[in-house]
C-alpha positions as CSV (number, residue, x, y, z in Angstrom):
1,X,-197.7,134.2,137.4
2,X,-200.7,135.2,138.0
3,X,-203.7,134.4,136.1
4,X,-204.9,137.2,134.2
5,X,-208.9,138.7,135.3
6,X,-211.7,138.8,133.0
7,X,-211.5,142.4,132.6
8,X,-208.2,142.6,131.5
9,X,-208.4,140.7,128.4
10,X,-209.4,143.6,125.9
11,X,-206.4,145.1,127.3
12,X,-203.8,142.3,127.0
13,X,-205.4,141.1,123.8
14,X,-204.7,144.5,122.3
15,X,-200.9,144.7,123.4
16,X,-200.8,141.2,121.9
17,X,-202.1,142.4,118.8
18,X,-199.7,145.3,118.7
19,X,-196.4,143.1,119.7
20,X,-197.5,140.9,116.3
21,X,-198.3,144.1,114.0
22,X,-194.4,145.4,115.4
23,X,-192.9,142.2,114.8
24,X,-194.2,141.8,111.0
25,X,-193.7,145.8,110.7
26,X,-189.6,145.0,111.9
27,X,-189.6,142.1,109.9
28,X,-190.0,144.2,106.6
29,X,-190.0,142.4,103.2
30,X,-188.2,139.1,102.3
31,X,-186.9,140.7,99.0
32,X,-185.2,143.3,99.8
33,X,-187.8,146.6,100.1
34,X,-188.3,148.6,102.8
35,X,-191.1,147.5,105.2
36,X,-194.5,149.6,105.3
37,X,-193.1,151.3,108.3
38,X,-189.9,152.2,110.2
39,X,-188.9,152.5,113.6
40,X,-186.2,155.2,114.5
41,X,-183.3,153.0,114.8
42,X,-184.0,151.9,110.8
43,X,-184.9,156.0,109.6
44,X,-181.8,157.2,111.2
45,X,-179.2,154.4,109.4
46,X,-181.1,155.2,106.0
47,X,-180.6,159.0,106.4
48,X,-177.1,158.7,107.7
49,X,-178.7,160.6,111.0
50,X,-178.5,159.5,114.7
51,X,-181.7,158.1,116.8
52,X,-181.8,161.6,118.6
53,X,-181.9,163.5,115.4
54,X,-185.0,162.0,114.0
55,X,-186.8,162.1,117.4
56,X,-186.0,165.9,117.2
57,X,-187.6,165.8,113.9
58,X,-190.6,163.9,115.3
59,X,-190.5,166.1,118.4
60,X,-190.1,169.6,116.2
61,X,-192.8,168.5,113.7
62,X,-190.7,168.0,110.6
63,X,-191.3,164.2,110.6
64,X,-194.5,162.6,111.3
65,X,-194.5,159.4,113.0
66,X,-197.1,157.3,114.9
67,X,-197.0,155.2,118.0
68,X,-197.8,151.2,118.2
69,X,-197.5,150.7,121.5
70,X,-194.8,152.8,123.2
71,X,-192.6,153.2,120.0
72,X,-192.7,155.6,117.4
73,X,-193.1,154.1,113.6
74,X,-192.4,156.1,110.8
75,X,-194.5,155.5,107.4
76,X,-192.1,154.6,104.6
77,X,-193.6,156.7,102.6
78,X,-193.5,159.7,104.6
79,X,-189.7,159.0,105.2
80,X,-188.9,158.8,101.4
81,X,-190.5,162.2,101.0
82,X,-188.7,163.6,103.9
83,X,-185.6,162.5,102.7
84,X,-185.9,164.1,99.4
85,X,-187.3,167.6,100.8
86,X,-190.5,166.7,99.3
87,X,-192.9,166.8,102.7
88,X,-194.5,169.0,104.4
89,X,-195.3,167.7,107.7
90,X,-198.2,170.1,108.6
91,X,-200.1,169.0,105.3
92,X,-199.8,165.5,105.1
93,X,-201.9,164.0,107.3
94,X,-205.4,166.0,106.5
């Protein structure tokens, strides 16, 4: 392997740090609860929906969700909402 240059190290520091914050956000809570975030394998088993429905959501604009890295995380709180009817996606993130 080759040895990583000088300039690249704000780069791969950054991907590092954004492997860790997936791995805690996957990781969720010890007791139970939902973690902060969700990625779109856990969203579509809580809503009884498959993977390509909620990126259609995310796609359409129903369902905001954010990328860390090159996947899409979903704020629990957002989700909750969404699930209920009670979110409007245009609105929520002023």
């Amino acid at each position: 392997m080759e040895q990583p240059r000088f300039e690249d190290l704000p780069r791969l520091v950054m991907e590092l740090a954004n492997e860790i914050r997936l791995l805690r956000m996957e990781l969720g809570d010890s007791k139970g609860k939902l973690p902060q975030t969700l990625s779109i394998k856990q969203a579509a088993e809580l809503a009884g929906r498959t993977q390509a429905a909620i990126r259609n959501h995310i796609y359409a604009g129903t369902l905001n969700a954010f990328m860390v890295g090159n996947r899409y995380r979903i704020d629990r709180d957002v989700f909750e909402r969404w699930l209920r009817g009670d979110y409007s996606a245009k609105n929520y993130f002023r």
